[in-house]
N, C-alpha and C positions, 0 to 999 in steps of 0.2 A: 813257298814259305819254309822256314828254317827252325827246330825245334829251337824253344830259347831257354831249355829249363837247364843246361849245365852253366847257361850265362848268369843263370837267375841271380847268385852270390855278387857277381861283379856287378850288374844293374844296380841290387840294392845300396850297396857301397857308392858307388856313382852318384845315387840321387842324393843319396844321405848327406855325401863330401859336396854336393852342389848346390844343397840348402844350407847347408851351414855358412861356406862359403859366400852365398845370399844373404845371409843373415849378417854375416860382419862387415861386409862393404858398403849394406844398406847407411842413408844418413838419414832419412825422413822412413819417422812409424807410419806414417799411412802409408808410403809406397809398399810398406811391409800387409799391410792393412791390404790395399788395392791387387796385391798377389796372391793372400791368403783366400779372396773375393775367387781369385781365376782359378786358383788350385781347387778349390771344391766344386767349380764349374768344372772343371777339366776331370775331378774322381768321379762325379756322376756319368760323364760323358763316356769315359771310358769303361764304367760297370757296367752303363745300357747296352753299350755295345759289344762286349766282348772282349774289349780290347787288353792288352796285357797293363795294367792297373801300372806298373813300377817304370815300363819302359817309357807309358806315354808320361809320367808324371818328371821324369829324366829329361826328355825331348822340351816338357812345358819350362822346368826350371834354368835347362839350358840355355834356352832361348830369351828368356826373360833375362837371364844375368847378360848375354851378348848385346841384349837393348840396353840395361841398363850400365852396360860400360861403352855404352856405341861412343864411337870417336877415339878411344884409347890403343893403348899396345896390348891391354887384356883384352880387347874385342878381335883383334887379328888374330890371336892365338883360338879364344873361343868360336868364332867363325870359320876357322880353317876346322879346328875340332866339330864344330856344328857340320860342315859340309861329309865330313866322314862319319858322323854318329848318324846321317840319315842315309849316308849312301848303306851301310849297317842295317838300320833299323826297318828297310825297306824291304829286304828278304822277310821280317817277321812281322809285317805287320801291314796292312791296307794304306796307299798314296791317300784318301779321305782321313786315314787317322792320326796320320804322318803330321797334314796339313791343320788339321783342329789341335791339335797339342801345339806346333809352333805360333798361329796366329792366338792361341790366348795366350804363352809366352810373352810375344811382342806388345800385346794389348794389355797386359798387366803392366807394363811400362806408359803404356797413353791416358794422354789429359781426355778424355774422352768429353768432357764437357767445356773444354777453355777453346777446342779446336777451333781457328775461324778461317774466313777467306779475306788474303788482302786484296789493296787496286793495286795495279800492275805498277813498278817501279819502272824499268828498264826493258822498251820495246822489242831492241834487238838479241837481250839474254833470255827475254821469258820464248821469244820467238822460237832460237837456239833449243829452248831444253823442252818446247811443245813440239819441233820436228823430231830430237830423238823419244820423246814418248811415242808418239805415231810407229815410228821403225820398231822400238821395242813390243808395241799392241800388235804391231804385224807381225812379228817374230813369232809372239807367242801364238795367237791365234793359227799363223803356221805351221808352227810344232804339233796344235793341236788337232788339227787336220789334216795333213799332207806326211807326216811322218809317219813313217812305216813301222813306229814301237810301240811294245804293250802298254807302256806306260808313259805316256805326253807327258802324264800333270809329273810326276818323280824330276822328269828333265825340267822344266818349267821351274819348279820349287828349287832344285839346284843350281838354275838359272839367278835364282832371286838369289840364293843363300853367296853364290859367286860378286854376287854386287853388294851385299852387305863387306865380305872379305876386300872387295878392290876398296870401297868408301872407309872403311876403318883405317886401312892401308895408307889412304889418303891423306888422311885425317891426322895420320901420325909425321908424315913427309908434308907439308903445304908448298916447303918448295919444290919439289920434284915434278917432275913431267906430270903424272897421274894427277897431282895433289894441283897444279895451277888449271888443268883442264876442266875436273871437274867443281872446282871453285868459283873457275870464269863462270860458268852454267848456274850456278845459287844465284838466289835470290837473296839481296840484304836482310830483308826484315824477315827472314825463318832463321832458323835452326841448320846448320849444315844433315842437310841427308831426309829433312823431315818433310818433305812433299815425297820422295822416291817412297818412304817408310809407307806412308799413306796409299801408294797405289801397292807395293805388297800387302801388304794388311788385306787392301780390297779383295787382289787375286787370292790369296792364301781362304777369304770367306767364302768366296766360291769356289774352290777347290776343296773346302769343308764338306759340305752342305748339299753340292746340285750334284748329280751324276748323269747328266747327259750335257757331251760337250758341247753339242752343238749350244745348248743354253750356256754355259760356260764361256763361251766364243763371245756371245752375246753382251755379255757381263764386262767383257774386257772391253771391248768394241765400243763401249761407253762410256770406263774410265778414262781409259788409253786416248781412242781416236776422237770420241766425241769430245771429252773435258777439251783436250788438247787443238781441237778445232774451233770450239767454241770461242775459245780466249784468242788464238792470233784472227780470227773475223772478228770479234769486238773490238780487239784494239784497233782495227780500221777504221771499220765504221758502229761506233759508238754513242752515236748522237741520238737516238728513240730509246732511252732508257723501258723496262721492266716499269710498269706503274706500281709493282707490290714489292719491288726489288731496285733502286737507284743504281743498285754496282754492277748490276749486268744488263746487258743492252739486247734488244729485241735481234738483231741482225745473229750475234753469238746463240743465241738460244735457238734461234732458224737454223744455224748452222749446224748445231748440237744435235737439234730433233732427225735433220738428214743423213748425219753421221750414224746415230745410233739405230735410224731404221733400217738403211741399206743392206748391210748381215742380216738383220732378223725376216726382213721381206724375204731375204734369199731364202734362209733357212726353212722359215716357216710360211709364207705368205701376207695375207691381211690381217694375219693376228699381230705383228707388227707394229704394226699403226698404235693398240693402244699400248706395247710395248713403250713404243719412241715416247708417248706422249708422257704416261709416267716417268717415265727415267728425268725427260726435260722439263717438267712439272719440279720434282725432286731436285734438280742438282741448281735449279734457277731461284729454291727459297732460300730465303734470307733467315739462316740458322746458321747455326756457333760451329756444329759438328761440320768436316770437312766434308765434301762430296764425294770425295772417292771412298770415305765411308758411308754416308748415310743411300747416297746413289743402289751399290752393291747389294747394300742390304736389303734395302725396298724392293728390288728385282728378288734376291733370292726369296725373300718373305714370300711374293706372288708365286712363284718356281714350288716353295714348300707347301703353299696353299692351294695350286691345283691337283700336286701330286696326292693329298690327304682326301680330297672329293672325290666321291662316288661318279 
């Protein structure tokens, strides 16, 4: 860790120039509302903990303005800036603190209650973007395990922060190489980039929140490979719908519960079991909010609620 108190003058100027900045580009008072929400979540979070009050509050406003111009020529510039303000803020400050400033960031930007899940449109593109989720859930869970650095989650969050910079990049080019790849891969009916957003969000809350990777492993293991398995086995065999659920079918959520146990048996044994069964319990209800948020969170809740018991 790196003394930050000769920086302190520039920090406050940074946030200052970044809220303002927020402020003039905003077009809807509630989103002004729905940030104000995060930033007081984000001052308490950072009092409790220690953390330097002006940096994390720099990192939250940062990040929130790179969501809220996502797809622009101002999100390329802020994201290349974001990638270097945390490779920075890393000497001074905890990968946990890092990650709780930017995921309220992001989440000051989300509908957190319009969220929903569609029926699959096109079998061979959603197929496409559920095999590169799987390779991405292995990468990371690899990183997290097998790499030999102090700090998995820093790589992992610069991993993410990388894929916001190539997708804005995108976004600005549609014809270019980059820009038709990752196009083919979307889905009609979203938003360009806002299923990718969804599984950062997820990882970013566990990288908040839990401090044992191995639980962390777990977490992605569920967004990543489970979501992602779950959906190309439904769209096969699809025909025994969920009796509490019509959009998702029994065969997918078999699939899901196996995905998501397989790491955690390893990891931990027969605790496992009711692991997988909540996570596929959770990500198989018929609720507005995405999975890959409400999934993440019900696991860490349990993660926060053993760790607090005697």
């Amino acid at each position: 860790m790196i003394d930050l108190h000769p920086l302190l003058p520039f920090i406050y100027i940074i946030s200052f120039t970044l809220l303002l900045y927020r402020v003039a580009v905003n077009d809807k008072p509630s989103k002004l509302a729905q940030l104000a929400v995060f930033l007081i979540i984000g001052i308490i979070l950072a009092i409790y903990q220690g953390a330097n009050l002006m940096l994390f509050i720099s990192i939250l406003i940062l990040f929130d303005l790179m969501a809220h111009t996502f797809g622009s020529k101002s999100a390329v510039v802020l994201s290349a800036t974001g990638i270097v303000f945390i490779i920075i803020a890393s000497q001074a400050m905890h990968t946990h603190l890092i990650a709780q400033a930017i995921l309220l960031g992001l989440l000051a930007e989300v509908n957190l209650i319009g969220l929903k899940q569609h029926n699959v449109a096109n079998k061979k593109v959603e197929t496409r973007r559920d095999l590169v989720q799987i390779g991405f859930g292995i990468l990371i869970i690899g990183m997290l395990h097998f790499f030999n650095i102090s700090r998995p989650e820093l790589a992992v969050i610069l991993l993410i922060l990388l894929g916001y910079l190539v997708a804005n990049y995108a976004n600005t080019r549609k014809d270019g190489r980059v820009g038709r790849y990752l196009f083919a891969m979307e889905r009609k009916y979203t938003k360009f980039g806002e299923g990718a957003s969804m599984l950062a969000i997820g990882t970013l809350l566990a990288f908040s929140f839990v401090f044992d990777a191995k639980y962390i492993m777990i977490v992605i293991s569920a967004i990543f490979i489970g979501d992602a398995l779950a959906t190309i086995i439904g769209m096969r065999w699809n025909g025994i719908k969920l009796p509490y659920n019509k959009k998702k079918s029994l065969a997918g959520s078999i699939a899901y519960f196996a995905a998501v146990m397989v790491l955690p048996y390893l990891l931990y044994g027969i605790v496992a079991v009711p692991i997988a069964i909540i996570a596929t319990l959770v990500e198989s209800l018929p609720i507005k909010t995405d999975d890959n948020l409400s999934v993440p969170a019900v696991l860490i809740a349990i993660y926060l609620l053993v760790e607090i018991l005697p």
